[in-house]
C-alpha positions as CSV (number, residue, x, y, z in Angstrom):
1,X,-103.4,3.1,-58.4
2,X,-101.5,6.6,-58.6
3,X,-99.6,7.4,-61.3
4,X,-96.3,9.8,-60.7
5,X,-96.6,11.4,-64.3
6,X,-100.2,12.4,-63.6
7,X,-98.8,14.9,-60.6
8,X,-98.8,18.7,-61.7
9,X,-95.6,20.4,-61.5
10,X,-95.5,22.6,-58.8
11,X,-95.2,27.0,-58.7
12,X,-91.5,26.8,-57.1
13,X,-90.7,24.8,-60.5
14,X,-91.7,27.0,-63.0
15,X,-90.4,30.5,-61.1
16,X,-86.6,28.7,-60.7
17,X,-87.2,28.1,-64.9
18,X,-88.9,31.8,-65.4
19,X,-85.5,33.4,-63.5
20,X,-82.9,30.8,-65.1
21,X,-84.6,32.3,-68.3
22,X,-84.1,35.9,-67.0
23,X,-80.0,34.9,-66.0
24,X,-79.4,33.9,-69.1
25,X,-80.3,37.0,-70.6
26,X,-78.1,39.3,-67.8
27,X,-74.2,39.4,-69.0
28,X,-72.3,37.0,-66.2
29,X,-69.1,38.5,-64.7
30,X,-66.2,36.1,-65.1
31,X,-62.6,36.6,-62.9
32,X,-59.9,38.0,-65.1
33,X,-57.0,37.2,-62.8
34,X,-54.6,34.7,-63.6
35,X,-55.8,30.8,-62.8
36,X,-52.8,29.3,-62.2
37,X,-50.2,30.4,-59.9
38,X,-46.3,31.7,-60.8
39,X,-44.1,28.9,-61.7
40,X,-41.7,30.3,-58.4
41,X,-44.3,30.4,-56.2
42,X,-44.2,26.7,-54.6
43,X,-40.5,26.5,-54.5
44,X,-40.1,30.1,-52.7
45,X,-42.5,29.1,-50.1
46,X,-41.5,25.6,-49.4
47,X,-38.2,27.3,-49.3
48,X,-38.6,29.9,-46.6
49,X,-40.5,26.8,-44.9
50,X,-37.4,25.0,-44.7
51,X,-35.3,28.0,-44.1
52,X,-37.2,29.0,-41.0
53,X,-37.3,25.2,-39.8
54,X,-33.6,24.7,-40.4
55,X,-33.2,27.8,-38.3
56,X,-34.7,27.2,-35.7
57,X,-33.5,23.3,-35.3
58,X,-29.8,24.9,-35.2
59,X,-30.8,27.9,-32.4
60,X,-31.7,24.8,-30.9
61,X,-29.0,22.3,-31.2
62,X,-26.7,24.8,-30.8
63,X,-27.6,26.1,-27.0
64,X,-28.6,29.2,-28.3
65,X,-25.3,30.2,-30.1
66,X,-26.0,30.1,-33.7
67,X,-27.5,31.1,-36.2
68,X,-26.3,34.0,-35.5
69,X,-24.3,34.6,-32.2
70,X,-24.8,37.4,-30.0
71,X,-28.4,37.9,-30.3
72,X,-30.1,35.5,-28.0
73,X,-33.4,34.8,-28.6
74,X,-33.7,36.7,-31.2
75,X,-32.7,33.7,-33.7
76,X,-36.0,32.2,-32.7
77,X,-38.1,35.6,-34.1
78,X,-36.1,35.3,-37.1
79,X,-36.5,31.8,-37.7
80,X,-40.6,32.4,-37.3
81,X,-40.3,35.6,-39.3
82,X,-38.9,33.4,-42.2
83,X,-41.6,30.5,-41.5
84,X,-44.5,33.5,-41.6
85,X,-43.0,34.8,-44.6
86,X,-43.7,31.1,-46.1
87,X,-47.2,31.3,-45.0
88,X,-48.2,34.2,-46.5
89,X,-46.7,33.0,-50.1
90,X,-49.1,30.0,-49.3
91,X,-52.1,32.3,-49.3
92,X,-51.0,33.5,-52.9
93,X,-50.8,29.5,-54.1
94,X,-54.3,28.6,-56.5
Protein backbone atom coordinates (compact mmCIF):
# COMPACT_ATOMS: atom_id res chain seq x y z
CA UNK A 1 0.00 0.00 0.00
CA UNK A 2 1.39 3.63 -0.83
CA UNK A 3 0.87 6.29 1.30
CA UNK A 4 0.52 10.06 -0.37
CA UNK A 5 2.16 11.72 2.78
CA UNK A 6 5.24 9.54 2.48
CA UNK A 7 6.02 11.31 -1.16
CA UNK A 8 8.97 13.93 -0.94
CA UNK A 9 8.16 17.29 -2.05
CA UNK A 10 9.54 18.04 -5.09
CA UNK A 11 12.64 20.96 -6.17
CA UNK A 12 10.02 23.10 -8.29
CA UNK A 13 8.17 23.46 -4.74
CA UNK A 14 10.60 24.65 -2.67
CA UNK A 15 12.27 27.32 -5.48
CA UNK A 16 8.49 28.87 -6.09
CA UNK A 17 8.68 29.19 -1.85
CA UNK A 18 12.61 30.40 -1.82
CA UNK A 19 11.47 33.38 -4.63
CA UNK A 20 7.90 34.11 -2.89
CA UNK A 21 10.27 34.64 0.18
CA UNK A 22 12.62 36.87 -1.93
CA UNK A 23 9.13 38.99 -3.44
CA UNK A 24 8.18 39.69 -0.28
CA UNK A 25 11.11 41.33 0.64
CA UNK A 26 11.30 43.59 -2.89
CA UNK A 27 8.89 46.83 -2.48
CA UNK A 28 5.64 46.06 -4.92
CA UNK A 29 4.64 48.98 -7.25
CA UNK A 30 0.94 49.68 -6.77
CA UNK A 31 -1.10 52.10 -9.61
CA UNK A 32 -1.77 55.54 -8.24
CA UNK A 33 -4.36 56.56 -10.84
CA UNK A 34 -7.74 57.00 -9.87
CA UNK A 35 -9.92 53.49 -9.65
CA UNK A 36 -13.09 54.65 -10.40
CA UNK A 37 -14.07 56.65 -13.25
CA UNK A 38 -15.58 60.57 -13.32
CA UNK A 39 -19.15 60.70 -12.19
CA UNK A 40 -19.81 62.37 -16.10
CA UNK A 41 -18.13 60.03 -17.76
CA UNK A 42 -21.13 57.33 -18.52
CA UNK A 43 -23.69 59.86 -19.22
CA UNK A 44 -21.35 61.91 -21.81
CA UNK A 45 -20.62 58.86 -23.66
CA UNK A 46 -24.01 57.20 -23.77
CA UNK A 47 -24.85 60.78 -24.75
CA UNK A 48 -22.84 61.31 -27.82
CA UNK A 49 -24.05 57.53 -28.52
CA UNK A 50 -27.44 58.69 -28.79
CA UNK A 51 -26.59 61.90 -30.44
CA UNK A 52 -24.73 60.32 -33.32
CA UNK A 53 -27.57 57.52 -33.60
CA UNK A 54 -30.36 60.10 -33.52
CA UNK A 55 -28.39 61.80 -36.33
CA UNK A 56 -27.98 59.65 -38.44
CA UNK A 57 -31.82 58.02 -38.14
CA UNK A 58 -32.99 61.70 -39.26
CA UNK A 59 -30.27 62.08 -42.35
CA UNK A 60 -32.07 59.09 -43.06
CA UNK A 61 -35.65 59.64 -42.61
CA UNK A 62 -35.35 62.75 -43.92
CA UNK A 63 -34.02 61.89 -47.69
CA UNK A 64 -30.92 63.40 -46.98
CA UNK A 65 -32.22 66.92 -45.98
CA UNK A 66 -31.62 67.27 -42.38
CA UNK A 67 -29.75 67.46 -39.99
CA UNK A 68 -28.39 70.04 -41.53
CA UNK A 69 -29.40 70.96 -45.08
CA UNK A 70 -27.08 71.77 -47.72
CA UNK A 71 -24.42 69.49 -46.99
CA UNK A 72 -25.17 66.10 -48.42
CA UNK A 73 -23.51 63.37 -47.06
CA UNK A 74 -21.77 65.07 -44.99
CA UNK A 75 -24.54 64.58 -42.08
CA UNK A 76 -23.59 61.00 -42.13
CA UNK A 77 -19.54 61.89 -41.17
CA UNK A 78 -20.96 63.99 -38.59
CA UNK A 79 -23.22 61.67 -37.20
CA UNK A 80 -20.16 58.96 -37.03
CA UNK A 81 -17.85 61.66 -35.80
CA UNK A 82 -20.20 62.07 -32.77
CA UNK A 83 -20.67 58.11 -32.36
CA UNK A 84 -16.50 57.93 -32.46
CA UNK A 85 -16.36 60.63 -30.12
CA UNK A 86 -18.61 58.12 -27.74
CA UNK A 87 -16.21 55.49 -28.25
CA UNK A 88 -13.29 56.85 -27.28
CA UNK A 89 -14.94 58.20 -23.86
CA UNK A 90 -15.71 54.36 -23.58
CA UNK A 91 -12.04 53.60 -23.51
CA UNK A 92 -11.60 56.05 -20.49
CA UNK A 93 -14.72 54.09 -18.49
CA UNK A 94 -12.93 51.57 -15.49
Amino acid sequence: MVYLSCMPKSKLRKKVEERRAHNQDVAVHTPTGPLESPKWLAPTMVGFFLVGLAWIVTFYVTETRYPVPGVGAWNMIFGFAFIGVGFSLATRWR
